[in-house]
FIDODREN-59060 format. One record per residue (C-alpha): x, y, z. Coordinates in steps of 0.2 Angstrom, whole numbers, plus 5000, padded with zeros to 4 digits. Layout:
BEGIN
XYZ...
REM end
This chain:
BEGIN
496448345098496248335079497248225069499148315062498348315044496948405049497848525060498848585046497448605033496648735047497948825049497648935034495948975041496549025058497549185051495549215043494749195060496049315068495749465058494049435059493849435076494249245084495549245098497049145095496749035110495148975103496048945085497548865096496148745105495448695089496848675076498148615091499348725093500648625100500648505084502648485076502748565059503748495047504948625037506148625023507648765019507648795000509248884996510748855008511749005003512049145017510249155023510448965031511249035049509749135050508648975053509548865064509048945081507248935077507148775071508148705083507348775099506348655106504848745110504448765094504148595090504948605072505748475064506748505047506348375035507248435019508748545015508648594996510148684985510548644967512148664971513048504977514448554989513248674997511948544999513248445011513948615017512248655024512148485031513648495039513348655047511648625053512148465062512848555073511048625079509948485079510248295083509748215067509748215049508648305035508848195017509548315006508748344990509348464975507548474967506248574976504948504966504848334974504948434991503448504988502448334983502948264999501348285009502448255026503048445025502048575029503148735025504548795015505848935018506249005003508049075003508549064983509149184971507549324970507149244951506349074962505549174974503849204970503649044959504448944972502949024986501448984973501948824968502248774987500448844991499748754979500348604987499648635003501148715009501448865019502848985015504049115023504949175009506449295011506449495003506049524989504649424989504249454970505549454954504449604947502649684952501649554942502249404952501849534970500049554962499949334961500749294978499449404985498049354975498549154977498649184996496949244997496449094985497348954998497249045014499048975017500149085027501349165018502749275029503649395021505749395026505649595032506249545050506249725056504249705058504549585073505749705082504949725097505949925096505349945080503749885081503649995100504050155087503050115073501550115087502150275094502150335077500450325074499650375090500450535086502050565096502950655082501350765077501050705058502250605048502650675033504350595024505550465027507250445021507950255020509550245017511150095013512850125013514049975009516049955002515349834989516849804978517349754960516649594954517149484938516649524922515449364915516349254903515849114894516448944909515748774907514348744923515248714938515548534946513948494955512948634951510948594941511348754929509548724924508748694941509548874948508748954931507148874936505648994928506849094919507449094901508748974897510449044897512248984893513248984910514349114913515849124927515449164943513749194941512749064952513649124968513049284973513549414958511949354949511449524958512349604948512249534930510849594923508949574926508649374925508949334939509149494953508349644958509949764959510449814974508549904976507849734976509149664987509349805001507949935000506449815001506749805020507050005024505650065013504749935021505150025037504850185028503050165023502350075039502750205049502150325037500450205034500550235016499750115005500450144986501450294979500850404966502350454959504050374956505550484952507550414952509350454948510150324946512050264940513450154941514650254946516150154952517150024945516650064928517549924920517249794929515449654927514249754934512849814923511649924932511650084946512650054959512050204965510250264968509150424975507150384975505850494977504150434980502650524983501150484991499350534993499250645007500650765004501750595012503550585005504650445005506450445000507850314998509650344997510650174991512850174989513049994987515050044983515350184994515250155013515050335019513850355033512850505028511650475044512950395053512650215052512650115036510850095036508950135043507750245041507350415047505550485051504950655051503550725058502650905063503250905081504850795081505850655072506250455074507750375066507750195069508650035061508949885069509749915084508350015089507750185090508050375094506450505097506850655094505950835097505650985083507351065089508450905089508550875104508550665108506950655122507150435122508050305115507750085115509149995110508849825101509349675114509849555098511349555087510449545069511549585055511649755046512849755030513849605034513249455020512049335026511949275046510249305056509949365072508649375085507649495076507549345062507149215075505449305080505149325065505449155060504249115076502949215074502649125058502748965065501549055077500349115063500448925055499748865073498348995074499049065090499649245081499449365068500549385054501849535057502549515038500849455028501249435008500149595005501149705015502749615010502049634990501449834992503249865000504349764986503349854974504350014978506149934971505149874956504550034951506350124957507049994947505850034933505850204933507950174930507750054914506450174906507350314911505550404915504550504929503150364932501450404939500750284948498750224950498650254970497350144974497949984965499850004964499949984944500950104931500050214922501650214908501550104894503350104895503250034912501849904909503049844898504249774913502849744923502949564922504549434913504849314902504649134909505448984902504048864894503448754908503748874921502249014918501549074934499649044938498249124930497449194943
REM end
């Protein structure tokens, strides 16, 4: 048995020595499967419920060293309520940056508003850590380019938080998919439909009691604080800190969308895009979205976003539906219909687990394998069902929908490298970092 040290500074090589060929039970002899990982929650908002069930089972030998928030009264909320699933205590700490010197943790989870994402993975991975790091993955397409880039530099596993890819119905489909049962797919339409309603519009407010105003800006430009903004609605105001609702809700159903279709990058982005309801009220950009994008191959893929108006044109709030040359497949998470060329339903699975659709934050079981197989991944024992690539080449899709909004343009796209070929475009491409903050040359 090697030493715990030594085990972790493997473990990057195991996910190497899986794709190449190496079985996980040889990696698991050698690294030590069965070693404790220490972890850390970064961002205690309403992700945090999707991590106690896997860090609190005891098989996998997890122990949770820190919880992280810059955001006082959340730090000890998030205490408080993840006492209840283990039997001691994490230190508390509103400053990931001294988490990540701490040589004793071995992963982070990532769960902070999207601005932190991507600089909060490579700063951990250049620490030695190893990251799971919740949708989007990237604030814009550069930092998607770095995370994968930096990955490959480390070797550290990085997981990408698109828990559909370890739904064992999805996943069953996805196969099905591929080995031809709907004759060739040609298009998918992913789809959102939520009641969002009307949110504040940002005024000038001194920084809330307990909150690090300039830890939660992090590698953003330095802002005054305005009301309301650090709890949630920082979605919606503006492009410092959030994605819009393309960012936040689209990355997982597109996800779906071009795994079953096996597409790589699209070569054309068109969108119609506005915000169409509450027109008064703080929220500056689309709140309704129709994407088109095309890929090699004659593929098509399509999303269909309301985040402010809850009618279910495909009779559920939200999946994806797959169409082929001899039938169709709608699935989501509760699982799955096949369906023939004339429409008639020839199987279904439904989803054993109770993971969230439109509802705000939770988890589920869908989450905990996810969760598990990147503890799985860390150990050598399993591949990655979200690596940073795939999580990167499927949040690029938001960032061009979102660009194609901003420049009000058609935007072809370089098919075999992902990058606009609009000057326009190349323009948002990456984003102005506070002094200190700048991401890795790499």
């Amino acid at each position: 048995m090697t030493s715990r040290r030594t085990f972790i500074k493997t473990a990057g090589l195991a996910v190497g020595g899986l794709a190449t060929g190496m079985s996980a039970k040889s990696y698991a002899k050698i690294i030590g499967a069965n070693e404790r990982i220490n972890v850390a929650v970064i961002g205690l908002g309403r992700r945090l419920g999707a991590y106690y069930e896997p860090v609190a089972q005891k098989q996998n030998n997890v122990e949770l060293i820190y919880l992280c928030d810059v955001m006082k009264k959340q730090l000890e909320s998030g205490a408080q309520k993840f006492s209840k699933h283990i039997s001691y205590a994490p230190k508390l700490e509103k400053d990931v940056r001294k988490i990540m010197a701490d040589k004793q943790v071995d992963a982070l989870f990532i769960a902070t508003p999207d601005h932190w994402h991507a600089p909060g993975t490579w700063m951990s991975v250049q620490a030695g850590k190893h990251v799971y790091v919740e949708k989007p993955c990237s604030h814009n397409p550069r930092e998607g380019e770095i995370l994968t880039a930096i990955q490959k530099k480390y070797g550290k596993v990085i997981q990408m938080g698109n828990q559909q890819r370890s739904a064992p119905e999805s996943i069953d489909i996805i196969s099905q998919i591929h080995n031809g049962v709907i004759g060739t797919a040609y298009k998918a339409v992913a789809f959102y439909a939520s009641a969002r309603g009307e949110v504040p519009v940002p005024k000038a407010a001194p920084v809330p009691d307990g909150l690090d105003w300039d830890l939660f800006q992090g590698p953003a430009p330095r802002t005054p604080y305005t009301h309301d903004t650090w709890d949630y609605n920082w979605h919606w105001y503006g492009w410092t800190y959030g994605t819009a609702e393309a960012g936040n809700n689209a990355t997982h159903e597109l996800d779906v969308a071009r795994w079953a279709l096996q597409g790589e990058y699209p070569e054309f982005v068109s969108v119609e895009a506005a915000k169409r309801h509450y027109l008064e009220d703080g929220w500056t950009m689309y709140d309704t979205m129709e994407a088109t994008f095309r890929f090699p191959g004659n593929k098509i893929i399509k999303w269909d976003g309301k985040s402010r108006n809850g009618h279910k044109t495909y009779s559920t709030d939200r999946g994806t539906v797959i169409y082929g040359t001899n039938g169709s497949v709608y699935v989501d998470r509760d699982g799955y219909k096949l369906f023939d060329r004339g429409g008639k339903v020839i199987k279904e699975r439904k989803a054993a687990g109770n993971e969230a659709g439109t509802t705000l934050g939770g988890g589920g079981d869908m989450t905990t394998l996810h969760v598990v197989n990147f503890f799985d991944a860390i150990r050598g024992k399993a591949k990655l069902n979200a690596p940073i690539e795939e999580g990167a080449k499927s949040t690029l899709m938001p960032h061009l929908a979102n660009i194609a909004y901003r420049t009000q343009k058609d935007l072809k796209i370089d098919p075999k490298t992902g990058r606009a070929l609009d000057a326009a475009a190349l323009k948002l491409w990456s984003r102005d970092y506070e002094k200190g903050w700048e991401p890795p040359k790499i």
